[in-house]
VOKETI-386704 format. One record per residue: residue number from 1; residue in one letter; y, x, z of N, C-alpha, C in turn. Coordinates in steps of 0.1 Angstrom, whole numbers. Each point is the difference from the previous one (the first is absolute). Example, Ala and Ser with C-alpha at 12.3 -4.5 7.8 and 13.67 -1.06 7.14 Angstrom:
<pts>
+-----+-----+-------+-------+-------+-------+-------+-------+-------+-------+-------+
!   n ! res !   n.Y !   n.X !   n.Z !  ca.Y !  ca.X !  ca.Z !   c.Y !   c.X !   c.Z !
+-----+-----+-------+-------+-------+-------+-------+-------+-------+-------+-------+
!   1 !   A !   -57 !   132 !    78 !    12 !    -9 !     0 !    12 !     9 !     0 !
!   2 !   S !    11 !    -4 !    -7 !    11 !     9 !     0 !    11 !    -8 !     8 !
+-----+-----+-------+-------+-------+-------+-------+-------+-------+-------+-------+
</pts>
This chain:
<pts>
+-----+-----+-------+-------+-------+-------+-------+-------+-------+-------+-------+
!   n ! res !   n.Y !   n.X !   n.Z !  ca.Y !  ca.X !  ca.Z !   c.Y !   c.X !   c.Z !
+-----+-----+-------+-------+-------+-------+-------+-------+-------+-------+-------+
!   1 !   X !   -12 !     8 !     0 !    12 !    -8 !     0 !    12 !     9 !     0 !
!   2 !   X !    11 !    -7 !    -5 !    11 !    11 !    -3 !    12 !    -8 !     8 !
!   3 !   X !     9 !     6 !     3 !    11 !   -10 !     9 !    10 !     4 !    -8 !
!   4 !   X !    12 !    -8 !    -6 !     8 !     5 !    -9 !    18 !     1 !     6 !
!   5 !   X !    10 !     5 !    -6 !     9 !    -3 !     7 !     6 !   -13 !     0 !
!   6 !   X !     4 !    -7 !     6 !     5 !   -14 !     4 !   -11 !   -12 !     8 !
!   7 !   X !   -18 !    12 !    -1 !    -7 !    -8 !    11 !   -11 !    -6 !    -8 !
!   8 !   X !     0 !    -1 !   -15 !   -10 !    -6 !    -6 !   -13 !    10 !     2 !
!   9 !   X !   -13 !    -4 !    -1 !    -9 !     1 !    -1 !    -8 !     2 !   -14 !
!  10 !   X !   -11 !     5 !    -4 !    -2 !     4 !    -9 !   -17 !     6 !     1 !
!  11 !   X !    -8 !   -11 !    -8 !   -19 !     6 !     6 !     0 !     0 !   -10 !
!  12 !   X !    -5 !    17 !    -8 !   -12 !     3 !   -10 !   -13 !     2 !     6 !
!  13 !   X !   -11 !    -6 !    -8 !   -14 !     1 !     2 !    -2 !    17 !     2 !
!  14 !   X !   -10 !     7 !     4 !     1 !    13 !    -4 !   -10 !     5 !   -19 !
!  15 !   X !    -7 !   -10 !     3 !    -1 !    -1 !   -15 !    10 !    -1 !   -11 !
!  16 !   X !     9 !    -8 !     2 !    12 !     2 !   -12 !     7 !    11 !     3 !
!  17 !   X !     4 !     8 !    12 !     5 !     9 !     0 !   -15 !    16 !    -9 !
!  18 !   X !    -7 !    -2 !     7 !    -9 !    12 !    -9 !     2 !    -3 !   -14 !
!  19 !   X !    -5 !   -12 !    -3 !    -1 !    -6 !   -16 !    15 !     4 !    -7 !
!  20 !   X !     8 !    -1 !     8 !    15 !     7 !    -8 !     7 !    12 !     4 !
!  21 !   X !   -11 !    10 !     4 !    -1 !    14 !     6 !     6 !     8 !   -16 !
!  22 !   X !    18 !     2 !     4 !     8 !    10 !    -8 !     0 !     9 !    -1 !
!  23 !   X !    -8 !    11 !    -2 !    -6 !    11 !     6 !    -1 !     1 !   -24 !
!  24 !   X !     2 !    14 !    -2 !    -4 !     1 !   -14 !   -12 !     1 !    -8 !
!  25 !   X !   -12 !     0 !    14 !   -14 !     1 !    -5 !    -3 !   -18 !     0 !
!  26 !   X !     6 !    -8 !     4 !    -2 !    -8 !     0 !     6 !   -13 !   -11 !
!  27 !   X !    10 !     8 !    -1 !    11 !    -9 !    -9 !     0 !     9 !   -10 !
!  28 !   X !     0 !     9 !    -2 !     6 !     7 !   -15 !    10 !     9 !     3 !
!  29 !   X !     2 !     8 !    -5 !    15 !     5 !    -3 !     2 !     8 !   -12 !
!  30 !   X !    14 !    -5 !    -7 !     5 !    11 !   -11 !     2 !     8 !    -6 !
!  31 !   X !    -7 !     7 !    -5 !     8 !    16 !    -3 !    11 !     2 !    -7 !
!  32 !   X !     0 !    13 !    -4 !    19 !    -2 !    -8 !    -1 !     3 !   -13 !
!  33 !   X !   -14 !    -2 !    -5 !    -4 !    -7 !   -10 !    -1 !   -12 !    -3 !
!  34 !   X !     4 !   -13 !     6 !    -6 !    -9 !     4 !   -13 !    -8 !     0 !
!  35 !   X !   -13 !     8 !     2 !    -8 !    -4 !     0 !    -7 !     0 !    16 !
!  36 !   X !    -5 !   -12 !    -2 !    -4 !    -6 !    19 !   -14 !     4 !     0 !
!  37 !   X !     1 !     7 !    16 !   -14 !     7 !     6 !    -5 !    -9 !    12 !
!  38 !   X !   -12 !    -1 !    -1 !    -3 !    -6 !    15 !   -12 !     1 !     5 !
!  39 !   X !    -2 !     6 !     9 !   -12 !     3 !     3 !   -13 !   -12 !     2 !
!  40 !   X !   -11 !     6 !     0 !   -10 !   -12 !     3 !    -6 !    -9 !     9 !
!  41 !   X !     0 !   -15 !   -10 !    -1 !   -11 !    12 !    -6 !     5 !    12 !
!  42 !   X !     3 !    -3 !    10 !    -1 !     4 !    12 !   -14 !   -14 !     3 !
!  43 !   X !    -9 !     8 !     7 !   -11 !    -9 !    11 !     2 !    -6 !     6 !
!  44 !   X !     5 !   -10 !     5 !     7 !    -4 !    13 !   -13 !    -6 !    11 !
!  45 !   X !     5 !     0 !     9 !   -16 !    -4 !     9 !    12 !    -4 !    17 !
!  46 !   X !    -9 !    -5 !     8 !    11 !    -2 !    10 !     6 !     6 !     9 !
!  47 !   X !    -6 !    12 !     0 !    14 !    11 !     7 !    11 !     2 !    -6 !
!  48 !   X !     2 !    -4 !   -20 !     9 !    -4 !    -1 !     8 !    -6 !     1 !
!  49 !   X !    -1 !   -12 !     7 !     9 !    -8 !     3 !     5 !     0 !    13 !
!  50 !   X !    -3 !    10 !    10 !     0 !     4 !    10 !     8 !    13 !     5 !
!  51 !   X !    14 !    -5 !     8 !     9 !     6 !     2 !    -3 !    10 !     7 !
!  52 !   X !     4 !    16 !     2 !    -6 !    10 !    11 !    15 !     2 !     6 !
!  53 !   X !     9 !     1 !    -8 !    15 !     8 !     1 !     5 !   -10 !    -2 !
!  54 !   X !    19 !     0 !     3 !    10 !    -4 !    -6 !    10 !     7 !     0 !
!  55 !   X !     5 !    12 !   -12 !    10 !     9 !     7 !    18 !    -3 !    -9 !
!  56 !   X !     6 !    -2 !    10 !    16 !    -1 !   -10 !     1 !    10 !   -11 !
!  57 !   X !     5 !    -1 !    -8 !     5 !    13 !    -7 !    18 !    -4 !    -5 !
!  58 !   X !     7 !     8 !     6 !    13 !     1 !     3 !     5 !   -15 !     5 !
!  59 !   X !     9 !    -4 !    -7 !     3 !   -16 !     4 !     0 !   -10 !   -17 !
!  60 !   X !    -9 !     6 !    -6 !    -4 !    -9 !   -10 !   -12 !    -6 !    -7 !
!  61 !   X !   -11 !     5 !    10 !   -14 !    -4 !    -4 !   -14 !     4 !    11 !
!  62 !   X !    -7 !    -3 !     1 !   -10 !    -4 !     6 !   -14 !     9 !    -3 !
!  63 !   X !    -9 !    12 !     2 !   -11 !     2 !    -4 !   -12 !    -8 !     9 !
!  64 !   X !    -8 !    -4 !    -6 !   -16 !    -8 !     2 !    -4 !    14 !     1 !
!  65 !   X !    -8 !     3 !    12 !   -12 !     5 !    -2 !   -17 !    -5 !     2 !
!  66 !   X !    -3 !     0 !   -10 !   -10 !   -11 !     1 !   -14 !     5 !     7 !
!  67 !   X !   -12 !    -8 !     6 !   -11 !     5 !     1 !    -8 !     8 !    -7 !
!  68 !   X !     4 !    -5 !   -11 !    -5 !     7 !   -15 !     1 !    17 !    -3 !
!  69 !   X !     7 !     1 !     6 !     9 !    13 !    -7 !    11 !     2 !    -4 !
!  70 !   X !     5 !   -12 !    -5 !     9 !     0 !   -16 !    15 !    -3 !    11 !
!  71 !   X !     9 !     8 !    -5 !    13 !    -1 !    11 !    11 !     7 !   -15 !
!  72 !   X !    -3 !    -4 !    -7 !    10 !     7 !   -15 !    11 !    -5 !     0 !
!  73 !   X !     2 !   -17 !     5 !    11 !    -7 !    -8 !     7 !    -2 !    15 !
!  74 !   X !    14 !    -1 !    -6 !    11 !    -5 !     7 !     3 !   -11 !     0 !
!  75 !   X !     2 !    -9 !     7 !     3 !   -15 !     1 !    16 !     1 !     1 !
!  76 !   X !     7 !     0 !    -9 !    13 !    -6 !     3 !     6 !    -9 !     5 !
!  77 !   X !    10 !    -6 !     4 !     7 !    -7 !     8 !    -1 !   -10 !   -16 !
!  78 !   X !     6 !     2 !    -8 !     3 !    -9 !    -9 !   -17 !    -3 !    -4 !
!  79 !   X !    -8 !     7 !    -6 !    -9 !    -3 !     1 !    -6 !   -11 !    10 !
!  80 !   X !     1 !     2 !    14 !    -4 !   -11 !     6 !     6 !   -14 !     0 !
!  81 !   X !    16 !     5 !    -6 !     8 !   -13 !    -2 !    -7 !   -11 !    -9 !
!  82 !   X !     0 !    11 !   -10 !    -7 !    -7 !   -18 !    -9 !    -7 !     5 !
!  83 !   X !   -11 !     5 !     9 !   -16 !    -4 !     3 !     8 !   -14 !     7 !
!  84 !   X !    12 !    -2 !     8 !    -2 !   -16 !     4 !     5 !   -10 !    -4 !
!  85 !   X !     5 !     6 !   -13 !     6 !    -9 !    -8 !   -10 !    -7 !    -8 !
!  86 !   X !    -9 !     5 !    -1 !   -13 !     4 !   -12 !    -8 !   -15 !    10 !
!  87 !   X !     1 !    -3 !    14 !   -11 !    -3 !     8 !     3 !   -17 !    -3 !
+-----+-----+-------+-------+-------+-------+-------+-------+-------+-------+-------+
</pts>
């Protein structure tokens, strides 16, 4: 659950948060060729979905570190925004 400024509330499943894990092995990323890289589908199993960590990273995003292993992506603030608009 996330607490926002002015007091609203805000629940992602932890499944939609893995499933929209921004991390580049997950998502892709561009080269300056523009051709998109992305590493392979990942196995998911349920220590995936299974929070170990939650560490700030400065004052604009969020790292998961998961049971899994996988701690690549940054969760942004805006990103978690988008995610509640999306809900």
């Amino acid at each position: 659950a996330l607490k926002w400024q002015g007091g609203e509330e805000q629940f992602i499943a932890l499944e939609q948060l893995r499933n929209a894990c921004p991390c580049a092995s997950c998502c892709g990323e561009v080269d300056v060729m523009g051709r998109m890289h992305k590493g392979p589908d990942a196995t998911l199993n349920e220590a995936s979905y299974q929070v170990d960590q939650l560490r700030m990273v400065g004052g604009y995003a969020v790292q998961i570190l998961w049971k899994d292993g996988h701690s690549a992506g940054l969760y942004s603030f805006d990103l978690l925004q988008q995610m509640r608009s999306d809900n």
